[in-house]
N, C-alpha and C positions, 0 to 999 in steps of 0.2 A: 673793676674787680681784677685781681692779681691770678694769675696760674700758676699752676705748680706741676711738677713733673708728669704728674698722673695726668694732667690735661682738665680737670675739672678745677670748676671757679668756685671759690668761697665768697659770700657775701659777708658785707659788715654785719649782718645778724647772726653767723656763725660766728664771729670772731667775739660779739658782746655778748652770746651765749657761751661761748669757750673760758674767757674772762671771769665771767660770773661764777663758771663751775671753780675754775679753778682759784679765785679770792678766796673761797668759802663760805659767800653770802649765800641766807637761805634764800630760793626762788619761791622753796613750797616747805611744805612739810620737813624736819630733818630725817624722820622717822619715814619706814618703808610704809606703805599702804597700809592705814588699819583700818579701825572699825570708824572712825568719827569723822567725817568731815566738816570742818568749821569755817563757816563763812562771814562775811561783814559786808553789810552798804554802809558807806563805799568799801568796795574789796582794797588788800594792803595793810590792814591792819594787823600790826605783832598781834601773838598769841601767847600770853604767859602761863603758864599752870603755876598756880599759888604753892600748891602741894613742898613744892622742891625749884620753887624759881627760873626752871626752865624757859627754854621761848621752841614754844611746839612749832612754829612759822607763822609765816603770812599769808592771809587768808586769800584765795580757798585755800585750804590743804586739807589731807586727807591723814590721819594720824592714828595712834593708839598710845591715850596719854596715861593709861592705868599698865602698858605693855601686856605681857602676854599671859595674865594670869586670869582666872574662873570664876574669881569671886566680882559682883557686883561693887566698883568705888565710886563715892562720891567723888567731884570733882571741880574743883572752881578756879578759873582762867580770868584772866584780865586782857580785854582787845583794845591796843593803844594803835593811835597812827595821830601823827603831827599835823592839828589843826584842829583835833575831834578831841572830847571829853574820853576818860578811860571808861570804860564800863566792863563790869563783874558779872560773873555768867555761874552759877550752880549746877552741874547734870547725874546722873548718876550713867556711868560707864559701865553698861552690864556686858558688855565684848559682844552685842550684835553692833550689824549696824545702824547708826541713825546719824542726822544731821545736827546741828545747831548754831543758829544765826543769832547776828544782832546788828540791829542799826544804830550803826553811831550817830553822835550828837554834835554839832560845831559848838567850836569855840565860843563864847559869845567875849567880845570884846571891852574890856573894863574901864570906862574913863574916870 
């Protein structure tokens, strides 16, 4: 571990989390804390909102894919990750909170 003026040590996990922020890959969520948090087994799967083709993040994240408005939206997300089938999720986003999961499917192999 390297020092610096200040006399405290930075670890190589400060440095791969410093990196990460500053690439601009999402870790979590892009969006600040909403109402939704979306999960996946296995966790790491994108999160698309159909709506408008965004990628709300990789799961968990915690989001608000209807943003900050009153009215109840529907909402339907596609959770992708490399190896697993895509799968399509319908919710309706009434701005409480609530979760929603889904287990992905592997690939199955085609010969």
């Amino acid at each position: 571990m390297k020092k610096f003026c200040t006399g405290k040590s930075i670890s190589a996990v400060h440095i791969v989390l410093l990196l990460l922020l500053l690439s601009g890959m999402p870790a979590a969520c892009r969006s600040t804390k909403g109402n939704v948090i979306l999960k996946s087994i296995p966790p790491g799967a994108e999160v698309v909102d159909l709506g408008d083709n965004t990628l709300l993040g990789i799961t968990p994240c915690d989001t608000a894919p209807g943003g900050t408005r009153r009215k109840p939206k529907l909402v339907t997300v596609r959770f992708q990750k490399h190896g697993y089938q895509d799968r399509l999720m319908t919710f309706t986003d009434t701005g409480k909170p609530q979760a929603v999961e889904i287990e992905m499917k592997e690939d199955q192999d085609e010969d």
